[in-house]
DOMAR-230657 format. One record per residue (C-alpha): residue number from 1; residue in three letters; x, y, z. Coordinates in pm, whole numbers, plus 32768, in hexadecimal, padded with zeros to 4 digits. Layout:
BEGIN
+-----+------+------+------+------+
|  nr | rest |    u |    v |    w |
+-----+------+------+------+------+
| NUM |  ALA |    X |    Y |    Z |
...
+-----+------+------+------+------+
//
This chain:
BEGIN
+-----+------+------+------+------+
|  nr | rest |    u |    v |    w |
+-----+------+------+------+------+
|   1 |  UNK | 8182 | 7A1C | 7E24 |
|   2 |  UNK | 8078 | 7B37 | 7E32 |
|   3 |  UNK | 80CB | 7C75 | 7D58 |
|   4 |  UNK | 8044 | 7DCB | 7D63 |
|   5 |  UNK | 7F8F | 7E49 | 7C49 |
|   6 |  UNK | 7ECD | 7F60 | 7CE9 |
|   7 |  UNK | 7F3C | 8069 | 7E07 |
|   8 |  UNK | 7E2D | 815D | 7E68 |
|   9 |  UNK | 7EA4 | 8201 | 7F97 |
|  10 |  UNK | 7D6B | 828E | 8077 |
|  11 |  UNK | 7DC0 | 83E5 | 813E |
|  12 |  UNK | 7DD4 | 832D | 82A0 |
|  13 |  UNK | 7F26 | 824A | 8244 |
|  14 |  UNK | 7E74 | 814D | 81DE |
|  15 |  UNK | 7EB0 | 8093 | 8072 |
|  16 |  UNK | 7D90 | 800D | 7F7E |
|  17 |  UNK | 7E42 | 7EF0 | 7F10 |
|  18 |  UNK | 7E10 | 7E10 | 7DB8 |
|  19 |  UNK | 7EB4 | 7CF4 | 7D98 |
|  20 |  UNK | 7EF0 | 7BEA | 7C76 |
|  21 |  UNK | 7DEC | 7B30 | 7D4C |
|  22 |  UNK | 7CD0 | 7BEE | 7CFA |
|  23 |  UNK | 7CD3 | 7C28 | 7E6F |
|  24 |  UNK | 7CD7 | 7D9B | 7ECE |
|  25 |  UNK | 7D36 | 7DF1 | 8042 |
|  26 |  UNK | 7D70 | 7EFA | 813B |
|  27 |  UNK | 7EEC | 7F36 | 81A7 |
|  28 |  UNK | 7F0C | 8012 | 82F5 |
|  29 |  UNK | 803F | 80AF | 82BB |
|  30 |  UNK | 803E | 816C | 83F4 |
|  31 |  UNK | 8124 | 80BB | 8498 |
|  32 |  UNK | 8240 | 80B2 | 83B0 |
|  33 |  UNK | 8238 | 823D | 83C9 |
|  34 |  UNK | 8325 | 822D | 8506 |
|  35 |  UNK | 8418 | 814E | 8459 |
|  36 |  UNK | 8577 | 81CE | 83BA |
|  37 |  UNK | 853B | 8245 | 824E |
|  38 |  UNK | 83CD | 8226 | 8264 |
|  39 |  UNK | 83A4 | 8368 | 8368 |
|  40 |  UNK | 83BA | 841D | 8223 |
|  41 |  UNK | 8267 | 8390 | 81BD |
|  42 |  UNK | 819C | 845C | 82EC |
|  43 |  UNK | 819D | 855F | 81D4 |
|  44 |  UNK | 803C | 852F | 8157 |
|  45 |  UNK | 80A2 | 85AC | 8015 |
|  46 |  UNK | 81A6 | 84B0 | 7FFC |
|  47 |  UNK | 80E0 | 837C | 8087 |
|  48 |  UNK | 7FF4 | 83D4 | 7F71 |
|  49 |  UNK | 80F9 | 83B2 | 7E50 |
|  50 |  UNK | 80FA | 8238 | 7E4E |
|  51 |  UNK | 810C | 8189 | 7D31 |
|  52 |  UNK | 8140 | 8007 | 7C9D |
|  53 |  UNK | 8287 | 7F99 | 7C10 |
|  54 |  UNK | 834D | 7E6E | 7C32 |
|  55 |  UNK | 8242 | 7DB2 | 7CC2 |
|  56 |  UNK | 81EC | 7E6B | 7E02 |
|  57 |  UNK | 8182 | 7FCB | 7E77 |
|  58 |  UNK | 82BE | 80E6 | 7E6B |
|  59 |  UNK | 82D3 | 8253 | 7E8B |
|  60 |  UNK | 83CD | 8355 | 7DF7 |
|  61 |  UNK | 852B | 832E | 7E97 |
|  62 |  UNK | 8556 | 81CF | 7E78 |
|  63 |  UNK | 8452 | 8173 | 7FBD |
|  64 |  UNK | 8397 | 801D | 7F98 |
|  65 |  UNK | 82F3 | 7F0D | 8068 |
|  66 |  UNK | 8331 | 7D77 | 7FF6 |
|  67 |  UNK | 81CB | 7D25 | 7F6A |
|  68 |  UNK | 81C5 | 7BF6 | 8042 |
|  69 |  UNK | 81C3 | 7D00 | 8163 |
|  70 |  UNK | 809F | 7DB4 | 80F8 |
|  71 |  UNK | 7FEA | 7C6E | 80A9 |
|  72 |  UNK | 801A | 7BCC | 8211 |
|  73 |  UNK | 7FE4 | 7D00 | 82B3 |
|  74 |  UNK | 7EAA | 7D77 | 81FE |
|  75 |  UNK | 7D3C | 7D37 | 8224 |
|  76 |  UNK | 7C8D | 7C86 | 8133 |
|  77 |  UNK | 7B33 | 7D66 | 80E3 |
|  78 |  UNK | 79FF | 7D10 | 8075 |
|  79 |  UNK | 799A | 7D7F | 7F1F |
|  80 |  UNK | 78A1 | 7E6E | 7F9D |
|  81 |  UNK | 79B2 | 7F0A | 8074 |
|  82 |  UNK | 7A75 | 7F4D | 7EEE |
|  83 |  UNK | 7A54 | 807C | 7E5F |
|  84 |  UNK | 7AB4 | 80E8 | 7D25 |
|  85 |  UNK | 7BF9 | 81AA | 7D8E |
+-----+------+------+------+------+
//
């Protein structure tokens, strides 16, 4: 199973994702943002506090998405596309 090991979240509610792959993609989070606990996460502020533990992307308050989610729903970039973060 894919793991995160690098969150860098972009100011449109998107996520820069690195996984144990090597792969790095592009998570739209945007949808999630109308869902129960993750309404909080419209804050820009907030959305932009993501960070890597147990595998997968989280944010203060105990908010998380399964790292299989962001892998299947993520877009694979090309490494021009990469930046640094």
């Amino acid at each position: 199973m894919e793991s995160v090991i690098k969150v860098v979240p972009q100011d449109d509610f998107h996520l820069l994702i690195t996984f144990n792959t090597g792969e790095t993609r592009l998570f739209d989070a945007r949808p999630y943002l109308e869902k129960g606990v993750f309404n909080r996460l419209k804050n820009l502020e907030l959305f932009k506090q993501a960070f890597v533990a147990f595998d997968t992307v989280c944010w203060p308050d105990n908010l998380d998405i399964a790292p299989e989610t962001l892998y299947d729903r993520s877009q694979s970039l090309p490494c021009s596309e990469v930046s640094n973060g």
